[in-house]
Each structure stands twice: as structure tokens, then as C-alpha cells.
DRENPA-3360 file (N, C-alpha, C; in nm, 2 decimals, always signed):
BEGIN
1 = XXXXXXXX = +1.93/+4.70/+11.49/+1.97/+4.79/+11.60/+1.88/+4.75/+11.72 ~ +1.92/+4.79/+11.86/+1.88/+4.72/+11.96/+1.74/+4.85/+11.97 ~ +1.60/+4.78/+12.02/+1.51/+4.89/+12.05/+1.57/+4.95/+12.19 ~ +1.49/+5.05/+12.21/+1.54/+5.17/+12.30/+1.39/+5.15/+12.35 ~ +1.42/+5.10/+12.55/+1.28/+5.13/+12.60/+1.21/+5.23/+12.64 ~ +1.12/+5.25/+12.65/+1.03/+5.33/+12.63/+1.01/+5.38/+12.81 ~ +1.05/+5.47/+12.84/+1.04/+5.49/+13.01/+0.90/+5.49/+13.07 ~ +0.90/+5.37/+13.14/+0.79/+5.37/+13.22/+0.70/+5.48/+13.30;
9 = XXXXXXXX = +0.75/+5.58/+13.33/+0.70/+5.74/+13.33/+0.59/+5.77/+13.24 ~ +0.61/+5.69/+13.13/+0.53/+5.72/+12.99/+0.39/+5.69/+13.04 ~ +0.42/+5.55/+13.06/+0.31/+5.45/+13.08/+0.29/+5.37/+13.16 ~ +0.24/+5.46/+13.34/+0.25/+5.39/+13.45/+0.23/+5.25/+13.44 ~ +0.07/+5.27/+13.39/-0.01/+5.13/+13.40/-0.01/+5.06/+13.29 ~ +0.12/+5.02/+13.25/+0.16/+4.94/+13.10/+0.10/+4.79/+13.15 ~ +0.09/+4.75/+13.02/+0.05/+4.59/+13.07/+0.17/+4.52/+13.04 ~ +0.25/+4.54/+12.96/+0.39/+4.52/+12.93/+0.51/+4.56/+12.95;
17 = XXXXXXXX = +0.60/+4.43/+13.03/+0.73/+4.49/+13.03/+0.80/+4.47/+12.97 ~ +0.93/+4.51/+12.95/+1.02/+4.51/+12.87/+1.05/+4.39/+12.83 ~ +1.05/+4.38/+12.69/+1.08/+4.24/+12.61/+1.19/+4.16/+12.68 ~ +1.24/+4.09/+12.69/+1.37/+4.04/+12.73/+1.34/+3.83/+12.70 ~ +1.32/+3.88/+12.60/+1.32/+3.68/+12.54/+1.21/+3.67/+12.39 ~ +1.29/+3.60/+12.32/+1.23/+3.60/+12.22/+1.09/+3.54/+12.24 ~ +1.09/+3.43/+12.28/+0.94/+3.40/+12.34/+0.83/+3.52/+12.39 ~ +0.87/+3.62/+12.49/+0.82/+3.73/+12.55/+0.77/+3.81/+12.38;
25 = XXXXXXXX = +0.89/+3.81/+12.30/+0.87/+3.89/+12.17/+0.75/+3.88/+12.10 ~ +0.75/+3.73/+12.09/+0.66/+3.68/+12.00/+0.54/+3.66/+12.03 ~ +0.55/+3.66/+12.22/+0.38/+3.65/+12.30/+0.37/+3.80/+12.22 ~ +0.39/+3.92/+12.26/+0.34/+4.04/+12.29/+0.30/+4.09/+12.11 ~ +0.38/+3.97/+12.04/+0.37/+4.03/+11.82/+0.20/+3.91/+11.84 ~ +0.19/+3.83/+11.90/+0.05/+3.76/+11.90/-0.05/+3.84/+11.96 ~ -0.01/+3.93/+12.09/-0.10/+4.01/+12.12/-0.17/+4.14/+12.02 ~ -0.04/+4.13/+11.94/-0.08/+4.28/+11.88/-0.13/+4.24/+11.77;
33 = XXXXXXXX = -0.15/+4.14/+11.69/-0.17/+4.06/+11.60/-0.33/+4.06/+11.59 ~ -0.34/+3.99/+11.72/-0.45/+3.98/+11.79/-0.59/+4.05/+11.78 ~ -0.50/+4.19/+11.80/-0.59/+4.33/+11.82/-0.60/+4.39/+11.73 ~ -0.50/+4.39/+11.62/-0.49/+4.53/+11.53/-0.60/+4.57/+11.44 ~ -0.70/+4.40/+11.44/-0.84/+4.46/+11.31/-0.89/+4.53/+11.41 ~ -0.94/+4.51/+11.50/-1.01/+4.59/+11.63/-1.00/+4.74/+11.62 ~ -0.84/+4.72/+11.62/-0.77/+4.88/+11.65/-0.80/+4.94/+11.47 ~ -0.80/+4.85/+11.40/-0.80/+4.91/+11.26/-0.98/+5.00/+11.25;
41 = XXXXXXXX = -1.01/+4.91/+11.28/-1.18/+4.92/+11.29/-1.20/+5.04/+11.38 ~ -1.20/+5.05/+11.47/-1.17/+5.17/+11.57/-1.14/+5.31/+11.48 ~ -1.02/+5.31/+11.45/-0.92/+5.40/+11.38/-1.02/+5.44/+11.26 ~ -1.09/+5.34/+11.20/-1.13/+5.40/+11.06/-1.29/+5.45/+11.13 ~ -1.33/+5.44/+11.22/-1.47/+5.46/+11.30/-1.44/+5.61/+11.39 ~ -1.34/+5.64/+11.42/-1.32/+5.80/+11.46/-1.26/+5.87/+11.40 ~ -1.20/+5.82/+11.24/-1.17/+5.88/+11.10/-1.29/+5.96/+11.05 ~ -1.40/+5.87/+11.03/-1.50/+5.91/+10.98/-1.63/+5.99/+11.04;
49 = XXXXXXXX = -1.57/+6.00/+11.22/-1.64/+6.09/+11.30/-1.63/+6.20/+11.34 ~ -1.44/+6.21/+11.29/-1.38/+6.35/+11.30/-1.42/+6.41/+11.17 ~ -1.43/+6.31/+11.05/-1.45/+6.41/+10.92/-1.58/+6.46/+10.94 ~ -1.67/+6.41/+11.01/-1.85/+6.41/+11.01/-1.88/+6.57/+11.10 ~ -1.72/+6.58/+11.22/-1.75/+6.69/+11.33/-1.67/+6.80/+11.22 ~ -1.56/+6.80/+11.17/-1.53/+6.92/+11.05/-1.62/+6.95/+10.99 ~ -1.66/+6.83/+10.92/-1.81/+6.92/+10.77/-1.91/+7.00/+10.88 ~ -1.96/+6.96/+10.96/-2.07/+7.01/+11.06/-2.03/+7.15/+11.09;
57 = XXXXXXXX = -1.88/+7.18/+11.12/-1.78/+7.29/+11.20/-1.79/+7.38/+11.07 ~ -1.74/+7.34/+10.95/-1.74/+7.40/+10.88/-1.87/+7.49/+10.81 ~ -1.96/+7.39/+10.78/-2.15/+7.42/+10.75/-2.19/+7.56/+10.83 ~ -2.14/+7.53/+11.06/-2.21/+7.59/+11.09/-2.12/+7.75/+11.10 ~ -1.99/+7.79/+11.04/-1.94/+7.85/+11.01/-1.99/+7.96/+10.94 ~ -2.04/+7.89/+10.84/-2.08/+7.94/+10.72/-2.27/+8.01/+10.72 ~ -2.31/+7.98/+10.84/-2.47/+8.00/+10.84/-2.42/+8.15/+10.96 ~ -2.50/+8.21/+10.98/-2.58/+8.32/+11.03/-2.58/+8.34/+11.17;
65 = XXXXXXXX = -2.53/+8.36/+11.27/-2.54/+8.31/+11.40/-2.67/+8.42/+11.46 ~ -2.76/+8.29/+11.50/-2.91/+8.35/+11.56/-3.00/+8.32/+11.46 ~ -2.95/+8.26/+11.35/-3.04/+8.23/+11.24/-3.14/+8.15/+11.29 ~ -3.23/+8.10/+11.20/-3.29/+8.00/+11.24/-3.25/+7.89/+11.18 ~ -3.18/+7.85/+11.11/-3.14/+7.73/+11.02/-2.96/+7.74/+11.11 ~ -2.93/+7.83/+11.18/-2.80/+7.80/+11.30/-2.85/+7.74/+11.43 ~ -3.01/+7.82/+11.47/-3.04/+7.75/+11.54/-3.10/+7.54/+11.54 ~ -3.11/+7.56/+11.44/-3.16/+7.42/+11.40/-3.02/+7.34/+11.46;
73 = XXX = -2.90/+7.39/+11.33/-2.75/+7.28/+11.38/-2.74/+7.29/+11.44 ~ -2.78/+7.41/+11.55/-2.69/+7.35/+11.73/-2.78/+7.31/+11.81 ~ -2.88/+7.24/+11.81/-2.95/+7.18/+11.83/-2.91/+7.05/+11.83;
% end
């Protein structure tokens, strides 16, 4: 089935326009090719910094507010 474009509204400053040649296809599958350990690497690097800001969220939940061991975490 034919892709459905994506309205430029979305994404003023796209670097990409609309596919229209298989060559254009296959530049833009090299681009992405290109990038995706990067982006993988990324992805698994603010996985592991969102789980790090939950456990913390959670911890400081659980402590005493004014405590001294509250005052320590928010610190």
C-alpha cells in the first residue's frame, strides 16, 4: 500500500522531502541505517536514566519530608 505523507505542519524544519524515486528511497533507508546504532545507543542511555529518576522518585517518596536523610536526596 502506498505510504501516506506525513504533513509538513508536523515537521517545519524536516530535512526530508517526500520520497518520490526509488533512489531518493534508498538514499534516505542509507540515512537511517546510518544512524539507528546512535539512535539505539541514545534510546537505551535515557532508558536507563528515566529508570534511575523513578527509583530516586520513588526512594524519596518513601523517606520523611524535612528529614535529614530527605534532606540529603534533594540535595
Amino acid at each position: 500500500p502506498p505510504i501516506k505523507p506525513i504533513p509538513q505542519t508536523l515537521f517545519p524544519c524536516r530535512k526530508y522531502a517526500a520520497i518520490s524515486s526509488s533512489e531518493q528511497r534508498q538514499s534516505y533507508k542509507n540515512d537511517f541505517n546510518a544512524e539507528y546504532s546512535e539512535y539505539r545507543d541514545l534510546h537505551a542511555r535515557i532508558e536507563r536514566i528515566t529508570r534511575r529518576f523513578t527509583q530516586l522518585d520513588a526512594k524519596l517518596k518513601q523517606l520523611l519530608q524535612g528529614s535529614e536523610e530527605y534532606k540529603v536526596e534533594t540535595e
